[in-house]
HTML snippet that shows the backbone in 3Dmol.js (N, CA, C, O; Angstrom):
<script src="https://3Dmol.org/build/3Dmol-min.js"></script>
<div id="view" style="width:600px;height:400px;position:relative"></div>
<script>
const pdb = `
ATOM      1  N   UNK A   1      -5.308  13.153  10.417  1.00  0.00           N
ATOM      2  CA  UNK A   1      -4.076  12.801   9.721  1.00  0.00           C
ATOM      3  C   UNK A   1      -4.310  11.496   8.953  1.00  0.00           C
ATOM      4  O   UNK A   1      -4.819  10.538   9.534  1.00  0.00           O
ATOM      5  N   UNK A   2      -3.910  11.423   7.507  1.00  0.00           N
ATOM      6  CA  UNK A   2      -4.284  10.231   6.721  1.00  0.00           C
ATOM      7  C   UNK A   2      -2.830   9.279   7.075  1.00  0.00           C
ATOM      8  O   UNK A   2      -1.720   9.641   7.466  1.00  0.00           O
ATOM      9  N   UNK A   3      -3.482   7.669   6.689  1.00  0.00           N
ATOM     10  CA  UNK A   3      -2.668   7.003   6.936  1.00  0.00           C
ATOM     11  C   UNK A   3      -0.747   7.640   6.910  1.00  0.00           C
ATOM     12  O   UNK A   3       0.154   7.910   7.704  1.00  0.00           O
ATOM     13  N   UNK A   4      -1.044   7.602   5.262  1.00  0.00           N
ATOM     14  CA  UNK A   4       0.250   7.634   4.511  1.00  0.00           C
ATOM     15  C   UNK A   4       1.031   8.905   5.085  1.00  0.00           C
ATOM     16  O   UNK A   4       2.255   8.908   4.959  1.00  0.00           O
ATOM     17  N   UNK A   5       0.380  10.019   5.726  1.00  0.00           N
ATOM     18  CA  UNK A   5       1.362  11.521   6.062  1.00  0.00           C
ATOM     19  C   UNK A   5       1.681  10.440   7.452  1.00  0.00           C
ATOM     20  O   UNK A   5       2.865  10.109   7.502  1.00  0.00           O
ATOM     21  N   UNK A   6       0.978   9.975   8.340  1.00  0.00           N
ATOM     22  CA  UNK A   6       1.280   9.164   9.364  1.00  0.00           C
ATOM     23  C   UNK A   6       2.475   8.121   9.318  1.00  0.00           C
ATOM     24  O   UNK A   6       3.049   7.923  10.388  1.00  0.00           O
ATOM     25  N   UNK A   7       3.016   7.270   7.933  1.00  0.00           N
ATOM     26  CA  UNK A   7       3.557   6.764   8.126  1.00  0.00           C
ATOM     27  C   UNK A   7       4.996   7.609   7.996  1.00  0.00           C
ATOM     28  O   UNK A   7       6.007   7.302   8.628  1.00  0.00           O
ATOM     29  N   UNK A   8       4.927   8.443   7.299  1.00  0.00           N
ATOM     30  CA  UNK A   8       5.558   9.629   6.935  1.00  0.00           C
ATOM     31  C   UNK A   8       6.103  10.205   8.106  1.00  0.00           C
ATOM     32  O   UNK A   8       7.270  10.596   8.128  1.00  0.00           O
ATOM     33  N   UNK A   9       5.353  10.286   9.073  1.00  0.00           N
ATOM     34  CA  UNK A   9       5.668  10.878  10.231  1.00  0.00           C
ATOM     35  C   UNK A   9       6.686   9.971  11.343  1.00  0.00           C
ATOM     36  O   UNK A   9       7.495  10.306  12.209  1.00  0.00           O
ATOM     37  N   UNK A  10       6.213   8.735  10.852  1.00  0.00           N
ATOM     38  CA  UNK A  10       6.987   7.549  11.699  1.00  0.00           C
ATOM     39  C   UNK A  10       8.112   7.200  10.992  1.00  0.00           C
ATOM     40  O   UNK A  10       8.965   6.571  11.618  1.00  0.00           O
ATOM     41  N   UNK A  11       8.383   7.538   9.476  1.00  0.00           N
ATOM     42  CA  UNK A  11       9.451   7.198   8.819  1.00  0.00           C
ATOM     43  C   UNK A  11      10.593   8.538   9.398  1.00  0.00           C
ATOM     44  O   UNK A  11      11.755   8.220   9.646  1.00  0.00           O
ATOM     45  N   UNK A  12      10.106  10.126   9.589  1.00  0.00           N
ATOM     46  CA  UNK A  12      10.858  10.776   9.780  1.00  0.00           C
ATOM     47  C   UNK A  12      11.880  10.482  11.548  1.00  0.00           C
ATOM     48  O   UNK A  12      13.076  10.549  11.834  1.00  0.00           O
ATOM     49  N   UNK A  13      10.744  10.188  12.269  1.00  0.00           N
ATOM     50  CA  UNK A  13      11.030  10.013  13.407  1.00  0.00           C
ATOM     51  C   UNK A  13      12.144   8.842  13.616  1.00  0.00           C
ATOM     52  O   UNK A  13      13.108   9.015  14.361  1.00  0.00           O
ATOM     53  N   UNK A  14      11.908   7.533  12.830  1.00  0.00           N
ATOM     54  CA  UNK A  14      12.909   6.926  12.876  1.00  0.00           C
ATOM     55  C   UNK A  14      14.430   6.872  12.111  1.00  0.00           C
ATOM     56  O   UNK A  14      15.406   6.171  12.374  1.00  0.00           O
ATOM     57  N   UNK A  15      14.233   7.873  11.085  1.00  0.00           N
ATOM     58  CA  UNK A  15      15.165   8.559  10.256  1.00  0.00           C
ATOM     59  C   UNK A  15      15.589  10.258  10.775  1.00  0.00           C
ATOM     60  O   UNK A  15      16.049  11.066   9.969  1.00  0.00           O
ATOM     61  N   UNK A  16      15.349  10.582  12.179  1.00  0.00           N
ATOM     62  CA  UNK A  16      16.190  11.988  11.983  1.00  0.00           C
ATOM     63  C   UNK A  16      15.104  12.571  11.160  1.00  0.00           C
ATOM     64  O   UNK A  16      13.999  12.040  11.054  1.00  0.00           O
ATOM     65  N   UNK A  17      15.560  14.041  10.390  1.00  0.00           N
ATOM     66  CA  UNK A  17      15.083  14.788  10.191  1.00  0.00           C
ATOM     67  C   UNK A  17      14.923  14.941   8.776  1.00  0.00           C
ATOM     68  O   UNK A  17      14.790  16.030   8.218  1.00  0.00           O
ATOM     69  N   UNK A  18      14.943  13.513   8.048  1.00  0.00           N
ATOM     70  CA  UNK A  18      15.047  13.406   6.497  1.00  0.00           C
ATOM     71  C   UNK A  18      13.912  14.114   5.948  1.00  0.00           C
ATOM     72  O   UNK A  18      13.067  14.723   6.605  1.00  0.00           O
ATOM     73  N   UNK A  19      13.966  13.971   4.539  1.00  0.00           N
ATOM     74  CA  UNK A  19      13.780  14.381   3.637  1.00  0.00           C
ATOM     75  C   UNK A  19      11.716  13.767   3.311  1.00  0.00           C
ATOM     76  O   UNK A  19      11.254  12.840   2.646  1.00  0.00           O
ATOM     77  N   UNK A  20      11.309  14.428   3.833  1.00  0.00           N
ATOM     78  CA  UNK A  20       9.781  14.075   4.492  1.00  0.00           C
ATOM     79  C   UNK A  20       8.918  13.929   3.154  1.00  0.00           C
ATOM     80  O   UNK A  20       8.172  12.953   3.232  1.00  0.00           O
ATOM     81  N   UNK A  21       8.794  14.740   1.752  1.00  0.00           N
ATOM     82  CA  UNK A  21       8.330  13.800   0.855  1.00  0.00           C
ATOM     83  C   UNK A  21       8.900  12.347   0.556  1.00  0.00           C
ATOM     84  O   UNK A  21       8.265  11.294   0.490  1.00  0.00           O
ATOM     85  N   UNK A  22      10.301  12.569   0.387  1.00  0.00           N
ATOM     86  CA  UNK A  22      10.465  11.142   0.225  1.00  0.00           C
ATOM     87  C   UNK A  22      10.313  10.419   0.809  1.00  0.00           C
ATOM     88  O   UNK A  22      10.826   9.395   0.359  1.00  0.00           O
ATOM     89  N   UNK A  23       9.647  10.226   2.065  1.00  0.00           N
ATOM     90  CA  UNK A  23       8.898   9.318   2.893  1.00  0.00           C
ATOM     91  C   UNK A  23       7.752   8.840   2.666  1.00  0.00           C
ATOM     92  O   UNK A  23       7.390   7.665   2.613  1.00  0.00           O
ATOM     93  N   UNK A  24       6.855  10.337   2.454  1.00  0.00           N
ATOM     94  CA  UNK A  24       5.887   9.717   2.157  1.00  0.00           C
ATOM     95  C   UNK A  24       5.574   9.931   0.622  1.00  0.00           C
ATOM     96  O   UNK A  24       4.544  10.547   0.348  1.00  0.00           O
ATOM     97  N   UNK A  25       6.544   9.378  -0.608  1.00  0.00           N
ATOM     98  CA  UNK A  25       6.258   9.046  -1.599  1.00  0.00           C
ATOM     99  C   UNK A  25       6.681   7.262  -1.618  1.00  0.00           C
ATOM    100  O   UNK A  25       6.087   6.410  -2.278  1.00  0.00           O
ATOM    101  N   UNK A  26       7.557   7.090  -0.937  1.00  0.00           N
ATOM    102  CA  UNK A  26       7.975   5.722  -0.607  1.00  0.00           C
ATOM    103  C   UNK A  26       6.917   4.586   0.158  1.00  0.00           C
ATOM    104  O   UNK A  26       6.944   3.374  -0.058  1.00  0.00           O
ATOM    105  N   UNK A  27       5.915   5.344   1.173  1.00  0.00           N
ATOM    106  CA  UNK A  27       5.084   5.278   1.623  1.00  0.00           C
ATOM    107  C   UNK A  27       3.907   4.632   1.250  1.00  0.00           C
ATOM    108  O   UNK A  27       3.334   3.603   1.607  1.00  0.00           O
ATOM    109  N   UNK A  28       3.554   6.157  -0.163  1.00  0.00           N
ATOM    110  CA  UNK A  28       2.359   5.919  -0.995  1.00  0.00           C
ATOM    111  C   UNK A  28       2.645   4.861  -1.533  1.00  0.00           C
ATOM    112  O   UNK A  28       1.799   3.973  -1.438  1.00  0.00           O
ATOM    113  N   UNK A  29       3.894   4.566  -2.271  1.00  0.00           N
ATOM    114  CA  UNK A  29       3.884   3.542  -3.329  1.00  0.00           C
ATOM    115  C   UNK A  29       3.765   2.403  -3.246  1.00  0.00           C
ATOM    116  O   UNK A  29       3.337   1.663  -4.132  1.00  0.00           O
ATOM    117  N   UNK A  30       4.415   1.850  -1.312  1.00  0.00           N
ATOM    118  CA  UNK A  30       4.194   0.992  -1.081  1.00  0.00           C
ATOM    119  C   UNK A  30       2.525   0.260  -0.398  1.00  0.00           C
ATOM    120  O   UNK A  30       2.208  -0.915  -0.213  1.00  0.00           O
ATOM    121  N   UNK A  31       1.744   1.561  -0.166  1.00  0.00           N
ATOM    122  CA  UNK A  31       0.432   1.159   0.130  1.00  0.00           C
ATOM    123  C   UNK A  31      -0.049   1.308  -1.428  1.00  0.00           C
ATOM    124  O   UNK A  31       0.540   0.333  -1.893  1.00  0.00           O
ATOM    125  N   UNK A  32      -0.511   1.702  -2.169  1.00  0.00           N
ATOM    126  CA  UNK A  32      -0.958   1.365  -3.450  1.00  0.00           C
ATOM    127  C   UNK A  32      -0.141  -0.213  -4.199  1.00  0.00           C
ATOM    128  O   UNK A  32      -0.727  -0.737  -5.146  1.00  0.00           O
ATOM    129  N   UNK A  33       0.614  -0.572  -3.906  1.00  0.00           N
ATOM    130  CA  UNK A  33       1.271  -1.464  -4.590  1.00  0.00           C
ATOM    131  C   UNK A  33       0.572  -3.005  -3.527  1.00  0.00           C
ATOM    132  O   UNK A  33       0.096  -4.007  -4.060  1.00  0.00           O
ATOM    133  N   UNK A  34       0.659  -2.859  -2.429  1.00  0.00           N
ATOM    134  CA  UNK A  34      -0.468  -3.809  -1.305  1.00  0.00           C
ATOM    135  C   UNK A  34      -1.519  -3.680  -1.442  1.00  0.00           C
ATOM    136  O   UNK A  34      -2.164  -4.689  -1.156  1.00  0.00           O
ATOM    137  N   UNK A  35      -2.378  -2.416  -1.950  1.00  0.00           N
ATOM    138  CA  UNK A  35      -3.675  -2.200  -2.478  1.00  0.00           C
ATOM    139  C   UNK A  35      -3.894  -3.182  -3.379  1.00  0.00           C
ATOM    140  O   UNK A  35      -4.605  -4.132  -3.051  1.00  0.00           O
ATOM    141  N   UNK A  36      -3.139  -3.094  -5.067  1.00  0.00           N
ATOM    142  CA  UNK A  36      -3.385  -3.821  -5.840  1.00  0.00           C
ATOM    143  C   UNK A  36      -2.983  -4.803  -5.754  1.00  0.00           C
ATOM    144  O   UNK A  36      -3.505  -5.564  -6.569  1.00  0.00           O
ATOM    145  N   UNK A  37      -1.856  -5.502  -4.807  1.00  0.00           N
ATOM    146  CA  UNK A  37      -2.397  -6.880  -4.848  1.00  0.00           C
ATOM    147  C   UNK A  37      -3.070  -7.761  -4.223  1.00  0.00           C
ATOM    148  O   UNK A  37      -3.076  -8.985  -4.348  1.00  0.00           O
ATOM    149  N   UNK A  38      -3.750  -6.954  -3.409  1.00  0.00           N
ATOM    150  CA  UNK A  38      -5.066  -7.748  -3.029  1.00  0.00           C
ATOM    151  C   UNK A  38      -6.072  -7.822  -3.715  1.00  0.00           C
ATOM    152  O   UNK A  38      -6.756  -8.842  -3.789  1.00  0.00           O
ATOM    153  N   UNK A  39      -6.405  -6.323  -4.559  1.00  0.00           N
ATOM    154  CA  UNK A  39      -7.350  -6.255  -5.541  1.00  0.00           C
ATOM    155  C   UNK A  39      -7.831  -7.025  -6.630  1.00  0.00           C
ATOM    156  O   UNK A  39      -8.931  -7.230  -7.143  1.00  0.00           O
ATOM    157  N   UNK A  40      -5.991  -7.596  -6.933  1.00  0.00           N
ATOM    158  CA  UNK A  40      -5.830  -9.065  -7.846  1.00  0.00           C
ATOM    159  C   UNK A  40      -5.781 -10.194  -7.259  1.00  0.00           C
ATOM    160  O   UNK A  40      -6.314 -11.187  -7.754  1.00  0.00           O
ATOM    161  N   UNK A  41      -5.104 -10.218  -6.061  1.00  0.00           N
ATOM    162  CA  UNK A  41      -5.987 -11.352  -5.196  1.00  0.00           C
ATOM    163  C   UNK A  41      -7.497 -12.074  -5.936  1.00  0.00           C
ATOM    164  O   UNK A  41      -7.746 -12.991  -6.718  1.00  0.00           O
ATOM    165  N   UNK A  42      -8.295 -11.009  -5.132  1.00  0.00           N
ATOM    166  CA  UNK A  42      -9.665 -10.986  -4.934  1.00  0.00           C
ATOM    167  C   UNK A  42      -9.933 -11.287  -6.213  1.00  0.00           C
ATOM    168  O   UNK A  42     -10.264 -12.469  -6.311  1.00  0.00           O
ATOM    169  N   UNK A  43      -9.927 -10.613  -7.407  1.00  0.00           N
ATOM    170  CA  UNK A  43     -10.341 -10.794  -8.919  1.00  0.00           C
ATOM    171  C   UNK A  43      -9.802 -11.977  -9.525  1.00  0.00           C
ATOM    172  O   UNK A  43     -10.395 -12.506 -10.466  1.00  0.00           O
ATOM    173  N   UNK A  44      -8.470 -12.550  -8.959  1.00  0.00           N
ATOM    174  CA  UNK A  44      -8.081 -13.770  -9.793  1.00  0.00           C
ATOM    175  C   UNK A  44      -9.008 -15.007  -8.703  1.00  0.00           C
ATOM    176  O   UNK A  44      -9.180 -16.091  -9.260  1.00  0.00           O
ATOM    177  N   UNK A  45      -9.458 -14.916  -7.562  1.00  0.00           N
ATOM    178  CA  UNK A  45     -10.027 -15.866  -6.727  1.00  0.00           C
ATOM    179  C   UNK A  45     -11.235 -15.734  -7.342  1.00  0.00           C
ATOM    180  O   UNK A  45     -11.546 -16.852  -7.753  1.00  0.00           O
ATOM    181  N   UNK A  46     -12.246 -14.766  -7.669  1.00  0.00           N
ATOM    182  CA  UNK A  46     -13.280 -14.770  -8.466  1.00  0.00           C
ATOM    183  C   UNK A  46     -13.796 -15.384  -9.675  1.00  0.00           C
ATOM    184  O   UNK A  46     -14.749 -16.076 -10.031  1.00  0.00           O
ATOM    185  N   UNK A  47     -12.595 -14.748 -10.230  1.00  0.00           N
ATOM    186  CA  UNK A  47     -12.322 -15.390 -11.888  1.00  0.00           C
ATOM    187  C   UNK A  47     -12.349 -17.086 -11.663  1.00  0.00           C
ATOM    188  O   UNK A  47     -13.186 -17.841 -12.158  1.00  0.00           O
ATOM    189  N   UNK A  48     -11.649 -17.327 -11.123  1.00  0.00           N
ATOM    190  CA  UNK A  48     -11.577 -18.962 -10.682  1.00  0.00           C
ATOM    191  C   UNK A  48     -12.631 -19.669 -10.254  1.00  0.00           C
ATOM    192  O   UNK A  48     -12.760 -20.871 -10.488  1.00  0.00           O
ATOM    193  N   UNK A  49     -13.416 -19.007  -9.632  1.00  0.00           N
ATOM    194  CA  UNK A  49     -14.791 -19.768  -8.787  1.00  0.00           C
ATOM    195  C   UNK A  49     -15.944 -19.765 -10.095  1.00  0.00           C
ATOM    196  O   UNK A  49     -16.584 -20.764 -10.424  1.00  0.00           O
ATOM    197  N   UNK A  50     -16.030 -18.691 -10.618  1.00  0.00           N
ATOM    198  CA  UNK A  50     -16.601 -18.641 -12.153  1.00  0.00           C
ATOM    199  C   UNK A  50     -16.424 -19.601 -13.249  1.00  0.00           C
ATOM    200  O   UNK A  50     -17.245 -20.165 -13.972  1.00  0.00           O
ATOM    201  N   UNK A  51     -14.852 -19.654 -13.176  1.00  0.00           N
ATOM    202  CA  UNK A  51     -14.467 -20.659 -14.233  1.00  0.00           C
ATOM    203  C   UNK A  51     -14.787 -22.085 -13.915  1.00  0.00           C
ATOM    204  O   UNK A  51     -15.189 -22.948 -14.695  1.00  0.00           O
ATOM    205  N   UNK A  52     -14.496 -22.202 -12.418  1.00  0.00           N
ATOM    206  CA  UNK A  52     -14.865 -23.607 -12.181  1.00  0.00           C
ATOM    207  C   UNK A  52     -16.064 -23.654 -11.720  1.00  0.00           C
ATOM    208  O   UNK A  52     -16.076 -24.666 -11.020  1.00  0.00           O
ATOM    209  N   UNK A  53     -16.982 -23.221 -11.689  1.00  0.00           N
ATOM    210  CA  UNK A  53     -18.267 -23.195 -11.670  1.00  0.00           C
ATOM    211  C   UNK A  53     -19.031 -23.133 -10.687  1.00  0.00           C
ATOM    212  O   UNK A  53     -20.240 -23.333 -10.798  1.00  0.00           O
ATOM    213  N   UNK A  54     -18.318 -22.780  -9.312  1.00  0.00           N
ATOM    214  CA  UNK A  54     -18.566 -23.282  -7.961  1.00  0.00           C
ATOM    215  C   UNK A  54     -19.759 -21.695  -7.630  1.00  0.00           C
ATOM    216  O   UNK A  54     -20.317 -21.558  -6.541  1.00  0.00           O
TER     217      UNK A  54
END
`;
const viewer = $3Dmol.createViewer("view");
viewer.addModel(pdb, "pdb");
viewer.setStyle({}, {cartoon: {color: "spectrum"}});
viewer.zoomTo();
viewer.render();
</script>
């Protein structure tokens, strides 16, 4: 079972018997959206060590 059907599974459980894509589309969006900002994290901390020369 991948993360996101998992959280899906914990969103239904604590919601009754809702509406189970919209869980885990709410889900996805919010792990892709924590994805990229670490991704930019990481790339703007880079960019910086470059620029300042370290």
């Amino acid at each position: 079972m991948t993360k996101i059907r998992l959280l899906a599974e914990v969103g239904n459980r604590e919601q009754g018997t809702g509406n189970r894509e919209q869980w885990t589309r709410i889900d996805a969006n919010t792990i892709i959206k924590l994805l990229l900002q670490e991704v930019y994290s990481v790339i703007s901390y880079l960019l910086l060590e470059v620029l300042m020369g370290y």
